[in-house]
N, C-alpha and C positions, 0 to 999 in steps of 0.2 A: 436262592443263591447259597452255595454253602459256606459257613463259618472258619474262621481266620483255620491256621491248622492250630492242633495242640499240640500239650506237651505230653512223652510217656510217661509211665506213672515210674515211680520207682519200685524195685524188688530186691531180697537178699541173694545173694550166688553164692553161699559159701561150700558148694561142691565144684568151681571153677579151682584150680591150679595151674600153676604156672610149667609149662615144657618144659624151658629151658631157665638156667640161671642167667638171671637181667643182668645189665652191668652198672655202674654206679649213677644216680641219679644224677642228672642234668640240670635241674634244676638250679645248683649252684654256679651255672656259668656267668660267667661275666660280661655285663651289658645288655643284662636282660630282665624286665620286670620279672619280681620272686614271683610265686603264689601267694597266694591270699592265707594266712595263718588261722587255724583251728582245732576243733579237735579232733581227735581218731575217728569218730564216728563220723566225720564229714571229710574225708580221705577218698580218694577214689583214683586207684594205681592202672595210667595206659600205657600199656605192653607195647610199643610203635615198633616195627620193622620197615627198615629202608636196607633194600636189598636182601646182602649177605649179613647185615649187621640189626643188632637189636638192642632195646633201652628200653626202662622203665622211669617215668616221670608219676609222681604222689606230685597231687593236686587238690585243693578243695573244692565245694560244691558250688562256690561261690564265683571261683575263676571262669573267664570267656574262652573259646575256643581259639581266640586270636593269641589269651598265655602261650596256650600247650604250643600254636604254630610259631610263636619266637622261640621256644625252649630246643623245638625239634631244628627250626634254622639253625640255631648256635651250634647243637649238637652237632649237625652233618654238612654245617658251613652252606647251608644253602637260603638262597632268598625266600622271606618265611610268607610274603606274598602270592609265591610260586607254588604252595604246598600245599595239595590237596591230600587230606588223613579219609579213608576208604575202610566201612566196615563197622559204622555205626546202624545201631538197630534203625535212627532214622533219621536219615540227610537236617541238619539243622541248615536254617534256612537264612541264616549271618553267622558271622564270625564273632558278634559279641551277645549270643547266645550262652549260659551258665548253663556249668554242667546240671545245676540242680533245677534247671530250667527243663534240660532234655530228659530228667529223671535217671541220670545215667546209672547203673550198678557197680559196684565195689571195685570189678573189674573189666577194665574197657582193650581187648585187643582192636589193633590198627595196623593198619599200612600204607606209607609213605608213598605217592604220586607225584610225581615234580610233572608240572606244566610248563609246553613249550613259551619260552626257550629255555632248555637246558640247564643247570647250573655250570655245565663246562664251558660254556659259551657267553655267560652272563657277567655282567660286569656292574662295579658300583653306578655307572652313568645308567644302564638297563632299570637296574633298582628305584634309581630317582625318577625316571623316568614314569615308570609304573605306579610309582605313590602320585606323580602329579595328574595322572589318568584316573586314578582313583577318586581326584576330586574334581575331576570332571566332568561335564555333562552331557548324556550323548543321547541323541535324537533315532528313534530306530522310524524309520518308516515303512508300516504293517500292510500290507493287501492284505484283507480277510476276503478270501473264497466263497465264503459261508454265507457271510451275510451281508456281500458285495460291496464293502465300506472300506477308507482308507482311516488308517489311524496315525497322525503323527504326536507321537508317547516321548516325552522327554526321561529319562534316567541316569541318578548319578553314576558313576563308574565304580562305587561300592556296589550297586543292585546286584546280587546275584542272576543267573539265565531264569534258574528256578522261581526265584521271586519275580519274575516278571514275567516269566509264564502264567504264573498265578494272578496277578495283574490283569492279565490280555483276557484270562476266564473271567474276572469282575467285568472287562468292556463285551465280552464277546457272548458270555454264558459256552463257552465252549470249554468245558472242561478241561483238566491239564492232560489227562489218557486219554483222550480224544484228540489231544493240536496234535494236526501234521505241520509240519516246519520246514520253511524253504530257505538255506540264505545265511543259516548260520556259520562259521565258521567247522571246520570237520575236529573231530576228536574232542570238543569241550563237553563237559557235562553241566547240570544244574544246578552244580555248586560253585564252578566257574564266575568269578567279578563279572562284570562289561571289560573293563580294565585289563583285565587278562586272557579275556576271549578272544580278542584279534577283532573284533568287530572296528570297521571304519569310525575313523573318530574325524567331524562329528556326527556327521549321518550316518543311516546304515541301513538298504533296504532289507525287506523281511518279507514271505509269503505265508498266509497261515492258510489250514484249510479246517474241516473237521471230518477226519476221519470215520468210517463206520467203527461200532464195538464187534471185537475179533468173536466170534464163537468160539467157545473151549474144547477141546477136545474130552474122550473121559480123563484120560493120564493126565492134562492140565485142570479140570476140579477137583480132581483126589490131590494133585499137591497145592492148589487153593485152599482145602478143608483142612489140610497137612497146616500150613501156617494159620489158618484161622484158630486150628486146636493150638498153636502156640503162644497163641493171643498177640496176631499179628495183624495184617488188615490187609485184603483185597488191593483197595488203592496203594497202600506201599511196594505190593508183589507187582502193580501195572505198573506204577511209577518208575518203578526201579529197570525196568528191561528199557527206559527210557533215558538214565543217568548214569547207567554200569556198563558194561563188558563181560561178556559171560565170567570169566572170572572172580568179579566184583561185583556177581549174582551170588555166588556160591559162598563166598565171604561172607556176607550181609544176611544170606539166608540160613548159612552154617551157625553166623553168632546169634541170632532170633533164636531158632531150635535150640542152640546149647545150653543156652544163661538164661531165658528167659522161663517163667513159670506162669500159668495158665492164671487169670485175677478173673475174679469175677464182674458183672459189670459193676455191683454196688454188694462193699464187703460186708462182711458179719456184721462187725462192731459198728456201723452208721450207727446213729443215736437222731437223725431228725430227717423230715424229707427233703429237706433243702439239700445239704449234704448230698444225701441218698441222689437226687436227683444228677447234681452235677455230678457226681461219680461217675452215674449210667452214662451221661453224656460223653464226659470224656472215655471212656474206657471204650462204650459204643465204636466213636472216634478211631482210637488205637487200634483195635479189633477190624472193624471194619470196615476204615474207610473214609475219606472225610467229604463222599455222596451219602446222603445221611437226611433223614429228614429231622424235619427245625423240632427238636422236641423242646419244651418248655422246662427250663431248667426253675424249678421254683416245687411248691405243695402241690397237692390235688386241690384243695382247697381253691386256691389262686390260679388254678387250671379252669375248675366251673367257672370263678368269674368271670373269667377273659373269656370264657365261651360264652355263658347266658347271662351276667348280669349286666348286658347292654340293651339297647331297643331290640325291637324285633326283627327290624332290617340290618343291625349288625352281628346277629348272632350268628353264631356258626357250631356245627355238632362237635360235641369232645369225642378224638378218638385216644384208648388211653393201651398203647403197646404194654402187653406184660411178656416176658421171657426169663428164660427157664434153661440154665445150662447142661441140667440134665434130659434136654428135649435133643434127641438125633436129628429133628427138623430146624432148629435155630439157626445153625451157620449156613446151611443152604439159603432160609426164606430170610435170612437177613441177607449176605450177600447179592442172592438173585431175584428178591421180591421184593423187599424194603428198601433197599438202595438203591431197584433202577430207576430212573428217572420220570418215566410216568408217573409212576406213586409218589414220586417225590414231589412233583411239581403239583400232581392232584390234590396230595396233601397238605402243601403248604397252601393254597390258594382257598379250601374249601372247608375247612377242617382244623380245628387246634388239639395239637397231638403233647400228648405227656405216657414217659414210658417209665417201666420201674423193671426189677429184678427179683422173681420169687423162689430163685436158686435156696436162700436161706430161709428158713421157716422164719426166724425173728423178722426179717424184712417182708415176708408174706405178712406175717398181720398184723405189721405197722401198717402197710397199704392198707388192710380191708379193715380196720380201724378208722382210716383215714378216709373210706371209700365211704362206708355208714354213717359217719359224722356230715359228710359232703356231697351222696349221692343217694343215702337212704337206705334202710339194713334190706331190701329188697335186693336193690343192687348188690350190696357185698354181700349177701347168698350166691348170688348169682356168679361171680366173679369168683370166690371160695367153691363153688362147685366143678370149675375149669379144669380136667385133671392131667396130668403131666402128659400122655397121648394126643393130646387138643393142642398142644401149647409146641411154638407161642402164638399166642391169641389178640388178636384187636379188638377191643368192647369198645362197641360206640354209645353214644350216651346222647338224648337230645331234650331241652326244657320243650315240653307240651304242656301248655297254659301255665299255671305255676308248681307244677312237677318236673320231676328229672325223671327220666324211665331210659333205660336198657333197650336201644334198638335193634342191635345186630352184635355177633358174635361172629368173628370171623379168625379161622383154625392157620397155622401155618405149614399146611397140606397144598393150601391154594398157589398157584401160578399168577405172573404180573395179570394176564387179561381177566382172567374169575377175579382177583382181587379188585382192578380197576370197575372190574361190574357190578362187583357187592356195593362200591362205596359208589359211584353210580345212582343204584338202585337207593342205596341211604340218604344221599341229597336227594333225591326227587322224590322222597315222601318228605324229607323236611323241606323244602321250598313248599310245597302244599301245605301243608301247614302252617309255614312261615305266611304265605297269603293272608292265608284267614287272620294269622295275630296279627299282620299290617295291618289289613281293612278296619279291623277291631281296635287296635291300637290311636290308627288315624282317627275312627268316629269319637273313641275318648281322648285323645287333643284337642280334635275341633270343639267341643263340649267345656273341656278345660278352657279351652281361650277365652269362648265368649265369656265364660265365667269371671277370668280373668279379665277381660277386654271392661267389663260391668264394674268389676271393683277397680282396676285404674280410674275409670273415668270416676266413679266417687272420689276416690282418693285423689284424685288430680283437680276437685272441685272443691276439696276440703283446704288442699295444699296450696290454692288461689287463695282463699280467703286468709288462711295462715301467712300467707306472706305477704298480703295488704295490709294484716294487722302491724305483722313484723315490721314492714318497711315503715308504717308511719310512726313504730315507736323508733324504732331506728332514726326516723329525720329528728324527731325531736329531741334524743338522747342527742346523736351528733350536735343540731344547734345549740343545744345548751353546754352540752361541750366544747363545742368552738366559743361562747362566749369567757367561758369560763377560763379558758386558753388566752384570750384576748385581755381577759382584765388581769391574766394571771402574767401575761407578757408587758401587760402596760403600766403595771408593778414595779416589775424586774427594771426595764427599761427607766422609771421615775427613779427607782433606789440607784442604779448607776449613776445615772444622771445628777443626783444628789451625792453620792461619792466622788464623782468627780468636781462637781463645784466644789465640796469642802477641800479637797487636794488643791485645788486651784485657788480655792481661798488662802491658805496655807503656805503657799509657793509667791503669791504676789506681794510682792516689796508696797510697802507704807508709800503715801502719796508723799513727793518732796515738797518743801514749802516754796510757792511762790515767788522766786529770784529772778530776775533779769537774768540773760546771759544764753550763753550757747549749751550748759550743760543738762535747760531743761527741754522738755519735750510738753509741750501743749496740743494736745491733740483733743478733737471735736468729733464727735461722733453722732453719726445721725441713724436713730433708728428704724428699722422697719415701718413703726410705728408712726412713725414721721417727727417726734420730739428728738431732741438732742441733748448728749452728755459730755461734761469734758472732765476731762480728767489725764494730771498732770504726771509723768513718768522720766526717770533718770534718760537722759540723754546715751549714756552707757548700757544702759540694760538690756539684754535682748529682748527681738521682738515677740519671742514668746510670751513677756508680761502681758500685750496688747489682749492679744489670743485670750492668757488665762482670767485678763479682769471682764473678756464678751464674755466668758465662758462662766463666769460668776454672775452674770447680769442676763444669763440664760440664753444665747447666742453660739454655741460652741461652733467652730469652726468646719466641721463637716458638712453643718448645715445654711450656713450663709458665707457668704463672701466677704471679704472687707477689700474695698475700693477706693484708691485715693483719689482725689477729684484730679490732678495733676502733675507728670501723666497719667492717665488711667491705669492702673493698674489694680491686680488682685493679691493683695498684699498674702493673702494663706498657701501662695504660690511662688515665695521665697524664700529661703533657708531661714526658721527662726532662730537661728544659732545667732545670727549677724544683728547686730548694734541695731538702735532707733536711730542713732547719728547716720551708719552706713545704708539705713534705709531711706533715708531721706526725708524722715519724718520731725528733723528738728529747724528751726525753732517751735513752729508750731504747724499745723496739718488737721488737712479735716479727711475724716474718711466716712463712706458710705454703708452701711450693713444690707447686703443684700441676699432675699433668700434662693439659695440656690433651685 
C-alpha cells in the first residue's frame, strides 16, 4: 500500500521577481487572525490574483493555509470557506496544513477560485450555513465496480474530495489515477470540503470503478521527462489532469518549471545513512510519485537485519536500489519500471528493498563503506564496480548459510516483465535454498528441544525438592510467627486491659460508709464464678461507677452482662450517664454477671 503523501522539500528562488507592483499588504485588515511573527528568513510573500486585481500577503512558515484564506476573504470581501487558491506546486491536502509543512519557497504565485455559490449571491445566513456543514457528518455510499463491494464510509464535512479519494485507495487498493467516479457533484475538484461540494447531506450515493492506465503517447513522455527533470513527479502530472482545468494545468505546471530547481534524491552534505535514507525517500516521493515501492527508511546495516537476521522461514532476499542522476535511464526506469505496480507489489511481498543516491561521490562511499562493514568487502567491490552506463542498478543480496553473497545485478535497461523475471528467477533459487536451511534448521530445533525438554525435567525435579524444603521451612517460620503474633497480641491486649483498670481505679469514688437511708446503694453482685460481692455506692453516682468497679474486679463490660434479677434487665444497655437512684438500683439490688 503506499505511504501517507509527503511534504516538498524546500529550495531558494532568488531568480523569481515580481511583474507587477503588489499593492499594500492585507494582512493588517481587520477581524482577521494576524500571521504568525518571525524572522525574515521564515517570510514567504503569496502574489494572489482574483481577477483583474492583485495583493501580496508576507506570511510565516508557521502559518496554515486557512490564515492566507481569511486574509484573501477580507481582502475581496468574499466567504474565505468558498476560496479555492490554484497553482501550488502541490494540492495540500487541509487547510491547516503549514506553509513550512508544504516546503513552500520564498515566493508563492496564486489565483483566486471562488466556489459555487458565488459571492454575489452569498449571504451571512449562506456562510453559517456552510460552517455548520463543515461539522457535519456525511455518509457517501460507494459501489466499487472493481471489487464488487458496497462501502458505507462516514466523513466529516472538513474531509476534502481528495482526501477521501485517498481513503477509498486504503479500502479499495485502487489507486487515486486509477478511480473513475460516478456521482459527484460537476465542477468540484479535490481540494473541495464535503461541505462545499454540494454532495447530499446526509447521504450521498457514489459509483467508483478502476479504470485501465492510459498509454502515453511519445509527446506525452517527453513532457513526463520534462517535469521529472524539474524534479516533479508522475503522480502529481496524473493527479492534476484529475483536480484542474486545462488552465490550472498550465499554472501548476508553469510554477514547477519556473521556481523549482532540480534536488538530488540525497544531498551532498548528508553526514549519516538515516538521514541519507529518508531523504531518498521523500525526494523519491516528490520526484516520482507516491507509487513507489516501501524502501526501508533506516541504515544498510538495519536493512540486512530485517532481511537475514530472522529464521530461515522469515527471511527474505535484500534488494538494495542504487541511482544515479547522471544516468539517462533513471527517470524512465523509475517512472515506468519501479513504480508500476507489478514490481511494486512483487517487491513488497518478497523482498526488502533499501535504496540510496550515488549522484555524489561523498554519498557513494558512505554507501560502500557501509556496504563492506554489512555485506563484506566482496560485495562493495562488487557494488563500486557498477559504472554510470549500468545504473541504475538493483543488487540483490541473499544469506546462504552464514554468508551474505551478491545474487543478481539487475541494470536499469530492463522493462517491467525482464525485470518481474529476474526477481522471479532470484526467489526460486532462494526458496531452494531457503528448503534446505528449514529442514536443517528444523533437525537442529528438534535436537535443541529434547535437549532442552532433558534439562527441564532435571530442573523441574530439583525445583520439586526445592520447594518441599522451602515450604516446610516456610510452615515452620509462619507457626512460630504466628505464635509470637499471638503472645505478642496477648500482651498488648493484658497491658490495655491493665490501663484500663488503673483509669477505672482512679475514676471510682471511695465506698460510702454504711447509713440507713435512701442515699445509699447496696448492691450484691454475683459472679461468674458463682461467689458473691457487695459493695456499697452513692445513690447519686452514675451508673458508670458500677461498670468501672466490674471493670477493676476484671469483668469489663464488653464482655459480660450485668443483669438485675428484677425486672430482668441488662443494665450495660442503659445510658451510664443516669443515677443509681434513676436506675433503680437503690435501696439495695442484686445483679447477675453474665458472660456474653
Amino acid at each position: 500500500m503506499p505511504q501517507d503523501s509527503q511534504t516538498l522539500p524546500s529550495e531558494a528562488t532568488d531568480d523569481i521577481e515580481m511583474i507587477e507592483p503588489a499593492l499594500p499588504s492585507a494582512s493588517t485588515a481587520p477581524n482577521v487572525p494576524g500571521p504568525s511573527t518571525s524572522s525574515s528568513s521564515d517570510k514567504i510573500t503569496f502574489h494572489i490574483t482574483h481577477g483583474e486585481e492583485e495583493v501580496d500577503f508576507v506570511l510565516s512558515k508557521k502559518d496554515q493555509i486557512e490564515c492566507l484564506k481569511k486574509l484573501v476573504g477580507s481582502k475581496f470581501s468574499l466567504p474565505w470557506c468558498r476560496i479555492d487558491l490554484q497553482g501550488w506546486r502541490r494540492p495540500p491536502a487541509s487547510d491547516k496544513i503549514t506553509f513550512g509543512d508544504l516546503r513552500c519557497p520564498v515566493f508563492v504565485p496564486l489565483v483566486v477560485v471562488v466556489l459555487d455559490p458565488s459571492p454575489d449571491t452569498a449571504s451571512a445566513s449562506d456562510e453559517t450555513n456552510l460552517i455548520e456543514r463543515l461539522t457535519q457528518t456525511f455518509t457517501l455510499n460507494i459501489t466499487c465496480e472493481t471489487t464488487k463491494k458496497s462501502y458505507n464510509l462516514k466523513f466529516p464535512g472538513s474531509r476534502t474530495i481528495g482526501e477521501v479519494k485517498h481513503d477509498i485507495f486504503e479500502v479499495t487498493d485502487i489507486p487515486v489515477r486509477y478511480q473513475k467516479w460516478s456521482g459527484w457533484p460537476s465542477s468540484v475538484t479535490d481540494r473541495v470540503t464535503l461541505a462545499c461540494s454540494g454532495v447530499v447531506y446526509p447521504e450521498h450515493n457514489l459509483t467508483l470503478c478502476r479504470q485501465p492506465p492510459v498509454k502515453e503517447s511519445k509527446k506525452q513522455k517527453q513532457q513526463v521527462v520534462c517535469i521529472d527533470d524539474s524534479d516533479s513527479s508522475v503522480g502529481d502530472y496524473e493527479d492534476a489532469s484529475e483536480s484542474f482545468n486545462g488552465d490550472d494545468d498550465m499554472l501548476y505546471m508553469g510554477s514547477v518549471e519556473t521556481s523549482r530547481k532540480v534536488r538530488n534524491l540525497i544531498p551532498e552534505e548528508v553526514h549519516d545513512e538515516i538521514a541519507g535514507s529518508i531523504s531518498f525517500m521523500e525526494e523519491y516521493v516528490h520526484r516520482y510519485g507516491e507509487a513507489h515501492p516501501l524502501f526501508l527508511q533506516d541504515t544498510l546495516g538495519e536493512a540486512v537485519k530485517e532481511a537475514f537476521n530472522k529464521s530461515a522461514r522469515e527471511r527474505r532476499p535484500l534488494v538494495i536500489y542504487i541511482h544515479h542522476d547522471g544516468s539517462v535511464l533513471s527517470n524512465v526506469f523509475c517512472t515506468q519500471v519501479l513504480n508500476s505496480e507489478p514490481v511494486i507489489s512483487y517487491l513488497s511481498e518478497h523482498f526488502v528493498i533499501w535504496g540510496w543516491d550515488f549522484t555524489h561521490e561523498q554519498n557513494k562511499q558512505m554507501m560502500l563503506r557501509a556496504a563492506s562493514q554489512s555485506l563484506g568487502p566482496m560485495a562493495a567491490n562488487l557494488v563500486r564496480s557498477i559504472d554510470l552506463e549500468h545504473m541504475p542498478a538493483l543488487v540483490v543480496a541473499n544469506k546462504i548459510r552464514s554468508s551474505i553473497e551478491i545474487v543478481s545485478v539487475m541494470h536499469g535497461h530492463l522493462v517491467v516483465n525482464e525485470l518481474i523475471s529476474n526477481l522471479m528467477q532470484v526467489r526460486d533459487r532462494f526458496l531452494e535454498s531457503q528448503q534446505q536451511e528449514i529442514m536443517e534448521e528444523n533437525e537442529r530445533m528438534a535436537r535443541e528441544r529434547v535437549l532442552r525438554e532433558q534439562d527441564e525435567a532435571y530442573q523441574a525435579s530439583l525445583e520439586i525438592d526445592r520447594a518441599k524444603e522451602e515450604a516446610k521451612r516456610a510452615q515452620e517460620v509462619a507457626k512460630e510467627k504466628e505464635e509470637q503474633m499471638l503472645q505478642s497480641q496477648q500482651r498488648q491486649e493484658a497491658a490495655k486491659m491493665e490501663a484500663r483498670k488503673a483509669e477505672a481505679s482512679l475514676r471510682l469514688p471511695l465506698e460510702p460508709p454504711d447509713i440507713p437511708g435512701d442515699n445509699i446503694a447496696r448492691i450484691r453482685f454475683r459472679m461468674p464464678s458463682g461467689e458473691f460481692r457487695t459493695r456499697r455506692f452513692d445513690a447519686h453516682s452514675p451508673l458508670q461507677v458500677v461498670f468501672d468497679f466490674l471493670l477493676v474486679e476484671g469483668y469489663p463490660s464488653e464482655d459480660y452482662k450485668v443483669l438485675s434479677s428484677w425486672p430482668r434487665r441488662d443494665l450495660t444497655l442503659l445510658e451510664s450517664s443516669q443515677t443509681l437512684q434513676q436506675a433503680r438500683l437503690c435501696p439495695q439490688e442484686t445483679v447477675i454477671l453474665e458472660e456474653r
